[in-house]
FINU-622640 format. One record per residue (C-alpha): residue number from 1; x, y, z. Coordinates in steps of 0.001 Angstrom, whole numbers. Layout:
<pts>
NUM/X/Y/Z
...
</pts>
This chain:
<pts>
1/-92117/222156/160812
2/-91565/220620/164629
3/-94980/220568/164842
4/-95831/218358/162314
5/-92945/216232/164144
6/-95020/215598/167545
7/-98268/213493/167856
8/-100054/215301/170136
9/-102475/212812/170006
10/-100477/210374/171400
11/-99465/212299/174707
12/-103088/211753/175952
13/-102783/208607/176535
14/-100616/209444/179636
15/-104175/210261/180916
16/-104623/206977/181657
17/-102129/206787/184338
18/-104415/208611/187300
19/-107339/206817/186176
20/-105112/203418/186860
21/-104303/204486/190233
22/-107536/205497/191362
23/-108474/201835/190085
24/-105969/200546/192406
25/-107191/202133/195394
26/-110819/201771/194434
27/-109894/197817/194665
28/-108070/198446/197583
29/-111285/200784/199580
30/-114641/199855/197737
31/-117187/197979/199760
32/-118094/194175/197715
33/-121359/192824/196878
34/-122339/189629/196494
35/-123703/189556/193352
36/-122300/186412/190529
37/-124410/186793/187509
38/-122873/189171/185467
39/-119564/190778/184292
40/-118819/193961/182677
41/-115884/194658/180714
42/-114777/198134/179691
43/-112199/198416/176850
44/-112459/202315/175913
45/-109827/202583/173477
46/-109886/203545/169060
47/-109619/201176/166438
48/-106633/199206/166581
49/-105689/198829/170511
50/-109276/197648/170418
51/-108871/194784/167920
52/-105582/193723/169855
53/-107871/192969/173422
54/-110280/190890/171077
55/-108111/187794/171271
56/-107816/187537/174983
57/-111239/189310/175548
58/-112903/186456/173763
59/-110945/183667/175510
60/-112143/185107/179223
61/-115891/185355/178077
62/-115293/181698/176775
63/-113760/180460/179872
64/-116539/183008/182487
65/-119687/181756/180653
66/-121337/184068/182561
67/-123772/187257/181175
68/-121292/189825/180123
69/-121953/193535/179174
70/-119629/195536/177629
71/-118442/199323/177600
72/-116863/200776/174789
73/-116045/203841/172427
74/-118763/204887/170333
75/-116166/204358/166958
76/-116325/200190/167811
77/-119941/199838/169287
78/-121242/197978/165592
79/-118140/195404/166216
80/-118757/195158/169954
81/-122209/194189/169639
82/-120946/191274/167047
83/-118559/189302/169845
84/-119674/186083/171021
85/-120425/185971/173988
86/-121431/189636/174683
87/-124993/190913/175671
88/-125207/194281/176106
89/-122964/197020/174674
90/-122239/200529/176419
91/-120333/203316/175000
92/-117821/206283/176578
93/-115679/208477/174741
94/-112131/207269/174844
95/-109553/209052/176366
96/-108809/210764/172982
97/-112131/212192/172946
98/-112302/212565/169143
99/-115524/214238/167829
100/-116469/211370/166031
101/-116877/209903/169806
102/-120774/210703/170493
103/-121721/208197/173730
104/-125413/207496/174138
105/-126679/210288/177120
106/-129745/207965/178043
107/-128000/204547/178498
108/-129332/202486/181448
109/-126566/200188/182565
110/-127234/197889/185935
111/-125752/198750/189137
112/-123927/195833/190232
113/-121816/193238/188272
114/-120206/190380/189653
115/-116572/191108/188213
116/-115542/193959/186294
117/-112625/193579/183663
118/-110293/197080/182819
119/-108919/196506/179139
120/-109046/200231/179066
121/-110191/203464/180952
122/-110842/206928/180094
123/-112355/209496/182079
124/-115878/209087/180766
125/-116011/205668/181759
126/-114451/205703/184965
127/-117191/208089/185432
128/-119806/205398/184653
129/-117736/202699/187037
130/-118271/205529/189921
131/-122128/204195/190194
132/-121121/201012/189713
133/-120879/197990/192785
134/-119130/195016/192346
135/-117861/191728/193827
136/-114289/191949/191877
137/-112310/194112/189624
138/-109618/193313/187708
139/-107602/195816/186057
140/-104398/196209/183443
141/-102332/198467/185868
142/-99376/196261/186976
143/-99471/194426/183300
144/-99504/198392/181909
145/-95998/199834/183862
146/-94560/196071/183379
147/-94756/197299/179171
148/-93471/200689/180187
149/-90675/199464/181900
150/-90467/196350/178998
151/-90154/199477/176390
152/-87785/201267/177938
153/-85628/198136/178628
154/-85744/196846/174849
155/-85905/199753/172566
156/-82775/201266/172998
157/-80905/197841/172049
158/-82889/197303/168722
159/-84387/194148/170306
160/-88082/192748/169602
161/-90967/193978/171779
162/-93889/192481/172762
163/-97513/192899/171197
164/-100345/194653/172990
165/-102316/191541/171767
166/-99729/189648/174181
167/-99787/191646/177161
168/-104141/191496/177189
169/-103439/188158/178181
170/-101668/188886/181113
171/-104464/190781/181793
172/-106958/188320/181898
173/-104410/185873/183470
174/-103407/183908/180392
175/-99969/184740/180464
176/-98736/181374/178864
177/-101797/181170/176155
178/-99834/180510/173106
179/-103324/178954/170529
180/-103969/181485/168033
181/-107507/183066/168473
182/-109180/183150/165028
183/-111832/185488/163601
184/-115167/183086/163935
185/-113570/182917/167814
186/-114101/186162/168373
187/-117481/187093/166424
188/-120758/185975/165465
189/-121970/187657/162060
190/-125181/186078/160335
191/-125342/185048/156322
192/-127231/187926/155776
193/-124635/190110/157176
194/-122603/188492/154502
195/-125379/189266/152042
196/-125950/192768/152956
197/-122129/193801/151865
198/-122215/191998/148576
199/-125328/193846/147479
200/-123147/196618/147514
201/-122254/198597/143945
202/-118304/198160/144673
203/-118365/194713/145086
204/-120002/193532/142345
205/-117447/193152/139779
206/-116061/190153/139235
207/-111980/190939/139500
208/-109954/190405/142806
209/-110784/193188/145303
210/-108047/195387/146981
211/-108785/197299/150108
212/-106670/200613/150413
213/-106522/202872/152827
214/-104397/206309/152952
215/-105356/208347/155964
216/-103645/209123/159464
217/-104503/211965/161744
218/-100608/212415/162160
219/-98831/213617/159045
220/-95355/211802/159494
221/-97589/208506/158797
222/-98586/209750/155555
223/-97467/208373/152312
224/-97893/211017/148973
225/-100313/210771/146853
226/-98666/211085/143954
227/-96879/207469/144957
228/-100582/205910/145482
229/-101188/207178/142093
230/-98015/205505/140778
231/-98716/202510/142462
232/-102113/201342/141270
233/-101290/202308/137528
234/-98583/199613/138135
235/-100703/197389/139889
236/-103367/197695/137429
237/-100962/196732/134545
238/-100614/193665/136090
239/-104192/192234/135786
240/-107672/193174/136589
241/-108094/194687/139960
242/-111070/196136/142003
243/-109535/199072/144035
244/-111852/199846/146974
245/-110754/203025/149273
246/-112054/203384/152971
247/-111844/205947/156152
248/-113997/207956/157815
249/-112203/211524/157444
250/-112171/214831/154918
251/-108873/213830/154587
252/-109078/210613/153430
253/-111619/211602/151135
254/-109581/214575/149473
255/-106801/211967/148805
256/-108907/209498/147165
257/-110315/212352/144854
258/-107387/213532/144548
259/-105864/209886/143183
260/-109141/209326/141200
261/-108694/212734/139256
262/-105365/211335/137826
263/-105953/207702/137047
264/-107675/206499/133417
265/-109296/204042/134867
266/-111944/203642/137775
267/-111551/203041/141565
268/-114291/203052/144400
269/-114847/205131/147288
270/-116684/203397/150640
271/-115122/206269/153055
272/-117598/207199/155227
273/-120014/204573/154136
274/-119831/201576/156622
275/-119392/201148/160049
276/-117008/199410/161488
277/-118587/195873/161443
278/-119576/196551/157844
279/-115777/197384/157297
280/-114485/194060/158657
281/-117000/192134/156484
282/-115524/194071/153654
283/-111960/193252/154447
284/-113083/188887/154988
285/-115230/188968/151660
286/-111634/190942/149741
287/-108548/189697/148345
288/-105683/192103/149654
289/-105233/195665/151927
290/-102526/198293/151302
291/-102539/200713/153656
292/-100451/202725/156035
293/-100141/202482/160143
294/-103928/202673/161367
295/-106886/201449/162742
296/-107769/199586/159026
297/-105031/197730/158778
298/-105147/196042/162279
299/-108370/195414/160787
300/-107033/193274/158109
301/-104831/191696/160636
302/-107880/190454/162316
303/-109634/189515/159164
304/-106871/187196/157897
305/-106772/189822/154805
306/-103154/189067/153026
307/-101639/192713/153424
308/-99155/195126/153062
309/-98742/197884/155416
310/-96477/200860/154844
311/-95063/201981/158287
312/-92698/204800/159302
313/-92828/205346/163267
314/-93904/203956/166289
315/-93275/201305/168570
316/-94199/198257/166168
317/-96046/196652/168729
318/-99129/196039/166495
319/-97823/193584/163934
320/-99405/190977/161686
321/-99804/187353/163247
322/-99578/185747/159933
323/-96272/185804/158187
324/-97387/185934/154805
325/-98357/189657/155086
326/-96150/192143/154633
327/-94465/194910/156330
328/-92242/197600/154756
329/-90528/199744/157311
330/-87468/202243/156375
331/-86510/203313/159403
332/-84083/201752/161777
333/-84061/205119/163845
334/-85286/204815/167220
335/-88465/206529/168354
336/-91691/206491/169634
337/-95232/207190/168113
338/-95100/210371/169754
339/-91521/212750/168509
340/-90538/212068/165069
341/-86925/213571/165320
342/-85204/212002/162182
343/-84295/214726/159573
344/-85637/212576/156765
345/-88881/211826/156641
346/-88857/207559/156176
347/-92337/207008/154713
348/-91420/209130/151256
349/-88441/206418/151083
350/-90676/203744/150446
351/-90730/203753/146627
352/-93491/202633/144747
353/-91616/199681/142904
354/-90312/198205/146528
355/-94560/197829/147275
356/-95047/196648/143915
357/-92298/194347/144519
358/-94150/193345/147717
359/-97558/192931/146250
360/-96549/190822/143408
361/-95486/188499/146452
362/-98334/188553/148282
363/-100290/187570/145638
364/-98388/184353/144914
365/-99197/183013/148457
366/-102786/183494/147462
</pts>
């Protein structure tokens, strides 16, 4: 169906665009205050364009030092609160609005702020940034068109494009930072936070741990069932394995039942059990991720999780920093993340023996 073809998710973030010009000219008109004590950054975006500002968002609050709130979707608010260098943490519905966004009603958050930082805007919190004075603003409008234009220059000749991750520090004026940014950078968790996720029933056995994770709210990112099924009875032949499965959706949930109700051995639901910080801690305390395009595994990006992610469209701009993960891709069609128009659908060509293949090669770099 050509419906199932079109991410309709996707097209909202074209919202964005009148919320970056009114940014412009609210730079342009506001009156300034004088006021250099704090900063507050708003970076209103899901799971994985999220992770890829933490790299550059923690190298400005290293290099401000100053008192720094932060505004974000309600979906990252556990993981916000866990940066260093962060003090108080604000939530807005991004500019997908998904249900699952519910933004605290009664939040106070102060009146003036020294400089604000734009990672991202949605409606809600430009709404916020209306009662809001400040002495300077800094926003991701020219660095934002610059990638449009970027895209449209490099796609249609096959060439490489350039990570979000990348362009965030543009945005904070780090254009040349090459150092990689590494995960105790970015956060500050506590031994007990440690403690608190190995208390927990799925990680108590003893064998290597792999995260998987099957769910997309776009259907052309899906891979069957029936091929997860194939692949962990492979996988499972090969030694002993702890499968852990995580999301937040019914449908994530129906496909792990689903894959339970045909496997003779056991695997282990935490899908819509932790939070997103909890998640993370999951992913840094495990020993590999399979999963498909998604929010999770950007997450084991971050977490330095050896991986292996199953990807069919999109621009490919969200890519593993550490060559010894794995990326299977089928396609050499070009497209966006928005209109899938090729005929065949590339994520049922990945076979389950090509990921096998893959994971018995991750594992040796282990």
């Amino acid at each position: 169906m050509i419906s199932e073809r079109i991410n309709y998710e996707e097209f909202k973030i074209f919202r964005e665009i009148p919320l970056l010009i009114k940014l412009r000219l609210k730079k342009l008109l506001d009156k300034k205050v004088k006021n250099k004590s704090k900063v507050l950054i708003i970076d209103t975006c899901i799971i994985g364009e999220f992770l890829a500002t933490l790299p550059a968002l923690s190298l400005f609050l290293k290099k401000n030092k100053l008192n720094t709130d932060i505004i974000v979707s309600p979906q990252v608010k556990s993981l916000a609160e866990a940066i260093k260098g962060i003090d108080r943490v604000f939530t807005a519905k991004s500019i997908y609005s998904r249900n699952i966004e519910q933004s605290d009603i009664n939040q106070s958050i102060p009146k003036e702020y020294n400089t604000i930082l734009v990672l991202r805007i949605s409606p809600e919190a430009y709404k916020l940034l209306n009662n809001i004075k400040y002495s300077n603003i800094i926003t991701y409008d020219i660095p934002f068109f610059k990638y449009f234009s970027h895209l449209v220059k490099n796609l249609p000749l096959k060439k490489q494009i350039k990570q979000w991750r990348e362009v965030n520090f543009e945005i904070v004026g780090m254009k040349d930072y090459i150092k990689k940014i590494r995960f105790n950078d970015i956060f500050r968790f506590s031994k007990s936070d440690y403690e608190q996720i190995k208390k927990l029933s799925q990680m108590r056995r003893k064998s290597k741990k792999i995260i998987i994770h099957t769910g997309s709210v776009w259907k052309m990112r899906l891979w069957e069932n029936k091929k997860w099924i194939s692949l962990l009875k492979k996988i499972n032949k090969l030694g002993k394995f702890n499968f852990i499965f995580i999301g937040s959706t019914d449908i994530e949930k129906k496909s792990f039942e689903y894959i339970q109700k045909n496997l003779d051995f056991k695997i282990f639901s935490l899908i819509n059990k932790l939070d997103l910080k909890e998640t993370l801690l999951l992913m840094r305390m495990s020993d590999y991720f399979i999963g498909i395009d998604s929010g999770p595994r950007n997450m084991a990006h971050l977490a330095d999780l050896r991986s292996i992610s199953l990807l069919s469209t999109g621009l490919n701009n969200f890519m593993p920093s550490n060559k010894k993960d794995i990326v299977i891709n089928k396609s050499d069609a070009i497209f966006t993340s928005i209109f899938y128009y090729p005929k065949k659908n590339y994520m049922q060509e990945i076979t389950t023996e090509e990921v096998l293949e893959a994971f018995k090669k991750l594992s040796k770099t282990i």
